[in-house]
C-alpha positions as CSV (number, residue, x, y, z in Angstrom):
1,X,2.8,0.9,58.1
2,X,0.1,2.9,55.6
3,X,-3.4,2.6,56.0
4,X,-3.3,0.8,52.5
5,X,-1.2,-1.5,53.8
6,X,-3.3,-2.6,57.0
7,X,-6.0,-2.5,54.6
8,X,-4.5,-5.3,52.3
9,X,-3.8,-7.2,55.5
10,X,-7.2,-7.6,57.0
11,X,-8.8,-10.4,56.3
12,X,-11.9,-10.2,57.9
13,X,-15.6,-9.1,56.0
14,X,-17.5,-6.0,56.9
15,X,-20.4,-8.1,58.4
16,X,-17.9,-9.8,61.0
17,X,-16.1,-6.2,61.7
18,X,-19.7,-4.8,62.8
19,X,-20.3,-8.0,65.2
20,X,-16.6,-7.6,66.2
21,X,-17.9,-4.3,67.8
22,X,-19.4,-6.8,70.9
23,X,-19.0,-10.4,70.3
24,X,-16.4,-11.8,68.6
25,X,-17.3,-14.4,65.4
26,X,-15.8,-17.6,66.4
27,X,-14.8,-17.9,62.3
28,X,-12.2,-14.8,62.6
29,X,-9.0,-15.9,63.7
30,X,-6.9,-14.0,66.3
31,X,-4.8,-12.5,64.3
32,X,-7.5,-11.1,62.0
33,X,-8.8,-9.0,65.1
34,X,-5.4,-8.3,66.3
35,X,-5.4,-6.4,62.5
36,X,-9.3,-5.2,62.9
37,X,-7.9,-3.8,66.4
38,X,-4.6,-2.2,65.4
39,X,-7.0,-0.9,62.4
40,X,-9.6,1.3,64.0
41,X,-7.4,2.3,66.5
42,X,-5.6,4.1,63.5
43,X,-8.2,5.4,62.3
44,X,-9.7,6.8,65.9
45,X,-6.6,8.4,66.0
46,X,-7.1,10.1,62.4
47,X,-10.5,11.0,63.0
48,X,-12.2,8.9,60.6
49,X,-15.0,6.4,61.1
50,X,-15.4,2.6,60.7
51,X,-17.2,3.7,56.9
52,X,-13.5,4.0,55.6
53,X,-13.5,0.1,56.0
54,X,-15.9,0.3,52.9
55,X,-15.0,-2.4,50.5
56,X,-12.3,-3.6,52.4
C-alpha cells in the first residue's frame, strides 16, 4: 500500500489526529484509528513527522 493510498483512506481530521495522540475522540470510529495507527507507524518508520498529515 503507498503512502497516497493510506492517505486517501483516512478519514479522520487533523484536530482529532492531534487528540488521538492521548485520548481517543469518541466521534472517530475504530477503523479510522486502526488507519491513523497503521499511518504514523509508516511514517515513524520513514522518518518523517505527523506534519506530512498536512491537508490530509
Amino acid at each position: 500500500m503507498s503512502m497516497e493510498d493510506i492517505r486517501c483512506g483516512i478519514k479522520v481530521k487533523r484536530y482529532q489526529i492531534e487528540e488521538c495522540a492521548g485520548v481517543r475522540p469518541w466521534n472517530v470510529r475504530n477503523a479510522d484509528i486502526g488507519m491513523f495507527r497503521m499511518l504514523t507507524t509508516e511514517l515513524k518508520r520513514r522518518g518523517d513527522g505527523i506534519n506530512e498529515l498536512e491537508g490530509a
